[in-house]
N, C-alpha and C positions, 0 to 999 in steps of 0.2 A: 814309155813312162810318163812323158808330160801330157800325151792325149789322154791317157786313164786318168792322171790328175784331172784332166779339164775337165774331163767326162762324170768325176763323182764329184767336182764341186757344180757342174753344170744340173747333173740329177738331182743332189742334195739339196740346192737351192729351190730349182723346181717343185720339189716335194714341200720344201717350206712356203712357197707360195701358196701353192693348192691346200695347203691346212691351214693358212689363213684366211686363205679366202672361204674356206668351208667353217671357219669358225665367223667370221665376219656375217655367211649368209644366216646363219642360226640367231644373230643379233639381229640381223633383218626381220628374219623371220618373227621373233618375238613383237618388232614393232607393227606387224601385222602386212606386212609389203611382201611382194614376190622376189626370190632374191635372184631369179635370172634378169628379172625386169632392171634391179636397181646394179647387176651389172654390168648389163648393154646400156646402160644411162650413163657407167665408169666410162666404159671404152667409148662412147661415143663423144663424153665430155672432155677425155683424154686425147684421142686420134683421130677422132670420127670425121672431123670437118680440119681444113687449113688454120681455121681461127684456135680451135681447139691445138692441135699442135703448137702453133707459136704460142700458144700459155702452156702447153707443155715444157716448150724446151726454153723459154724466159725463166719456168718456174725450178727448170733443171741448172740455170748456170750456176746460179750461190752453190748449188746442193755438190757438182761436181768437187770445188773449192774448201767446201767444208768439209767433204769427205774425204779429202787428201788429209788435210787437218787429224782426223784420226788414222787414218790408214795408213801412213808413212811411220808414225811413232810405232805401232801395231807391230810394222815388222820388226824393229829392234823389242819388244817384247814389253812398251809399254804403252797403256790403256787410258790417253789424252783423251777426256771431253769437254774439252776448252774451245770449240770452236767458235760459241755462241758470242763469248767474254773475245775470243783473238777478233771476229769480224764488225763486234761493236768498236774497238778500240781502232781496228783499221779505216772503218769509217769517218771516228772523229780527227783522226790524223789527217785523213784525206780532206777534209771539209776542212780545218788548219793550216795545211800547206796550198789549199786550194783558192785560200782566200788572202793569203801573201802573196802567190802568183798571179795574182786575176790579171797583173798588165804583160805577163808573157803571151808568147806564142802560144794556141791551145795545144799544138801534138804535145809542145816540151812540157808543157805543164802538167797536162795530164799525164804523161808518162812520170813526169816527176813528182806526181800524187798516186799513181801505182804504185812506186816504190818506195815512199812514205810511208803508207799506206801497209803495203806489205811487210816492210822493215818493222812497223810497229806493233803487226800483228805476230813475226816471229822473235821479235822480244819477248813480247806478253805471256808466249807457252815457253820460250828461252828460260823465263823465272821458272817456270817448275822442273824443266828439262834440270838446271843446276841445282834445285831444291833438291830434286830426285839423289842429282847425283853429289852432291857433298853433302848433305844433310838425311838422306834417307826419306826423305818426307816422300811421303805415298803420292804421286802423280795424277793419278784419278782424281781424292780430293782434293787436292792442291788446285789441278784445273775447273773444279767445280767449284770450288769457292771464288775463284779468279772469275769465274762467269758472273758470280753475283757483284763482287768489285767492279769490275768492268761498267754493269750494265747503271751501277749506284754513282759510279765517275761519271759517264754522260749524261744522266738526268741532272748531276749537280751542275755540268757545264752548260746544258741548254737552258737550265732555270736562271742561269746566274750571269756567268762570265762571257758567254760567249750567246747569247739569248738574241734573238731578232725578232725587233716586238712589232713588227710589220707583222709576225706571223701570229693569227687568231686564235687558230682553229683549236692548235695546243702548244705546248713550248716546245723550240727548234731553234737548232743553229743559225749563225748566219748562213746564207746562202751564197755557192762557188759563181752566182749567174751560170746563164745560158750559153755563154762563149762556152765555159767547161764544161759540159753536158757532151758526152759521144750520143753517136745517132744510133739507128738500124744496121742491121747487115740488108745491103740490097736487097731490093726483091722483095726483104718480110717485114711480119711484124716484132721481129725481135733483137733487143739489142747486141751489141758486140760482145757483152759478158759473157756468152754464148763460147764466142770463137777463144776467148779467155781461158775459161774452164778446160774445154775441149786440147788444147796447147798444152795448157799444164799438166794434165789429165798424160799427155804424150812425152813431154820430159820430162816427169815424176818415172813415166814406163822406162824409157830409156838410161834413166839413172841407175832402177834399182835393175833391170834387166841385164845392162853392156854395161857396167862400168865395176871395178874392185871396190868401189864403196859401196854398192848395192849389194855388191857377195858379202863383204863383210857387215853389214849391217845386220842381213840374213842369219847368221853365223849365229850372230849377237840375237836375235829373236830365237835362234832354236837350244842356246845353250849359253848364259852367259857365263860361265865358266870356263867350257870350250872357247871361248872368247879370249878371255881372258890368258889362258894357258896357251894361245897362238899369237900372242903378245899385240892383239888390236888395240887401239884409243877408245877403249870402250867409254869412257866419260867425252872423250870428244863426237863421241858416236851419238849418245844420248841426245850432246845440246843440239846438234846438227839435224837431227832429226824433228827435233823439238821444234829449233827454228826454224826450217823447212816446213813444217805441217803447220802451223802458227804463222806464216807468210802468205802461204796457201789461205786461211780463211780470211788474214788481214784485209790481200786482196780482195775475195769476195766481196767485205763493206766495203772498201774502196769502188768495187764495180758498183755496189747498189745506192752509191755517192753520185756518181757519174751519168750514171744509166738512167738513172730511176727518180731517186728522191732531189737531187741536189742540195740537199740540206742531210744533217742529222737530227734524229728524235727518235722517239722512242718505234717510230715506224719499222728501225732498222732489227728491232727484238722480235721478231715472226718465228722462231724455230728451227730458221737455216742449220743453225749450229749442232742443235742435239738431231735433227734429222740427217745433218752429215753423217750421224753416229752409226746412224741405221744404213745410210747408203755403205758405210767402209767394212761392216760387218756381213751384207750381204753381197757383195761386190772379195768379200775372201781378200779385204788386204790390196786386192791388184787395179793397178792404177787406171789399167786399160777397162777393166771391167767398170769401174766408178763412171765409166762416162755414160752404159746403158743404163746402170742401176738407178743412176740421178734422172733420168729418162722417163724410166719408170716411174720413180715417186713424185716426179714435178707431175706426172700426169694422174697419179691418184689426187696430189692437191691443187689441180685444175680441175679437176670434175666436181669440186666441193660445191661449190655453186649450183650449179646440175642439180645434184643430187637434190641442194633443198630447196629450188622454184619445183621443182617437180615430185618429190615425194615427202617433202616437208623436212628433212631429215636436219640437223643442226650442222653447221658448220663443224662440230668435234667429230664428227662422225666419220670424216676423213681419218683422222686424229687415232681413234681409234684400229680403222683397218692397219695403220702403221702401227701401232702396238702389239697389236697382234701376229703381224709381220718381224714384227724383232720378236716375240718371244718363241714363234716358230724358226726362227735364225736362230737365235742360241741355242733351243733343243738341238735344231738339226747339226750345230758342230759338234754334239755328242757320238755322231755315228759314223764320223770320218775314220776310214782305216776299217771300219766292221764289216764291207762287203767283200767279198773273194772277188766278184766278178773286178774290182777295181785295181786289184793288187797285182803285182806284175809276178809273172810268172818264175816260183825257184828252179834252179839248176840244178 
């Protein structure tokens, strides 16, 4: 039974590949380019070379993180995409708590701005999680409006209150210094968010896998009724989830705090968050799978580059293959359950 599962969401996804990628070459094709050319230019600016990878898998760690962010609520049967609003908010927590610790020790510090960090990123979808559940208020938008609060709170704080006017280029937080900065993982080019994502990515699996809270949460995604009639916390079920996948992206800004920007600004608005959307939807919800899917798409938007020294093509054009990519993902969960070959055999 669960190899036939793996096996029709392993084909079905497959198949929504290849018809975006067959819709993707057709757009190529209109700009007058060869669309094998533009891509063996994907896969080489993807995997082709060591450098190429470590911007792959750099570009894959926020992505793991934000697509727990959807993919956890998903299985209790709601439709979070709050990631963008939970990862800007965990950032500027992190860069707050980062900057009251400067005279700690750096492990405790930064661990203590992880969870900061992630704490305030599973608050931030926590409010819709209890929206949802005593008020009714629709979850979707709730989290989509929270992304635009979100992103309207940190430009007011980099502009104003917490502004560091050393900084030229555009307006930015103060900065946590260099002591709080983690490194590489040995050996590469990339940083520890890496091993972050990857971790999570593994006790999210083991939660919903080995644990009665994951059965019941399940339960809760395939029937809240059934739910309800088997006398679960289904409202506890909700916030927990809620605040669970909203930790998840918190952490994320926190990694790209750490890792990357050491300040916040508007740098940290890239798309992580709604692109999580797409890793949790092609990745089927499961936690283990989020960590290839995010793989994959850090290396479609590491070959963006590529693509336009070399065929001229816009930076959106990455942008694009990923649209295209989700709307062959939702057809293709139309056809779950239609195949015989996948069904398990009656008695």
């Amino acid at each position: 039974m669960l190899v036939r599962s793996w096996a029709e969401t392993a084909a079905i996804s497959a198949a929504a590949l290849l018809a975006a990628l067959v819709l993707f070459g057709a757009f190529v094709v209109l700009r007058g380019l060869s669309p094998l050319e533009v891509y063996a230019a994907l896969f080489l600016g993807a995997f082709g070379t060591w450098f190429s990878i470590e911007q792959t898998l750099t570009q894959a760690a926020p992505l793991m993180l934000t697509g727990l962010c959807t993919a956890l609520p998903a299985r209790a049967g709601l439709l979070v995409i709050g990631g963008e609003g939970a990862l800007v908010v965990g950032g500027v927590a992190a860069v707050l708590a980062g900057v009251t610790l400067a005279g700690w020790p750096p492990p405790l510090a930064v661990a203590l701005m992880c969870v900061t960090g992630a704490l305030a990123g599973g608050l931030w979808i926590g409010v819709a999680g209890a929206l949802r559940h005593w008020r009714g208020v629709n979850e979707t938008i709730c989290t989509l409006l929270l992304n635009y609060i979100a992103i309207a709170v940190m430009n007011h704080l980099v502009t104003g209150p917490i502004r560091d006017f050393a900084q030229v280029l555009k307006p930015a937080s103060w900065s946590i210094g260099e002591r709080l900065m983690i490194g590489e993982l040995p050996g590469t080019g990339v940083h520890w968010g890496l091993a972050f994502g990857v971790v999570a990515c593994l006790l999210t699996w083991g939660l919903m896998r080995h644990t009665t809270f994951g059965f019941a949460v399940d339960i809760l995604g395939g029937n809240v009724r059934a739910a309800q009639t088997a006398g679960l916390p289904v409202g506890a079920m909700v916030l927990a989830t809620c605040f669970i996948g909203g930790a998840a992206a918190g952490l994320a800004g926190t990694i790209e705090i750490v890792a990357v920007h050491g300040f916040a600004s508007s740098s940290l608005v890239v798309g992580y968050g709604y692109a999580g959307i797409l890793v949790a939807f092609l990745a089927r919800q499961n936690p283990l799978a989020v960590v290839f899917v995010a793989i994959l798409l850090g290396g479609i938007s590491a070959s963006g580059g590529l693509l336009q020294r070399r065929f001229g093509l816009p930076d959106a054009a990455t942008l694009v293959l990923r649209g295209l990519l989700f709307v062959a993902v939702l057809a293709g969960n139309t056809l779950y359950g239609r195949f015989k070959i996948f069904r398990s055999p009656t008695v």
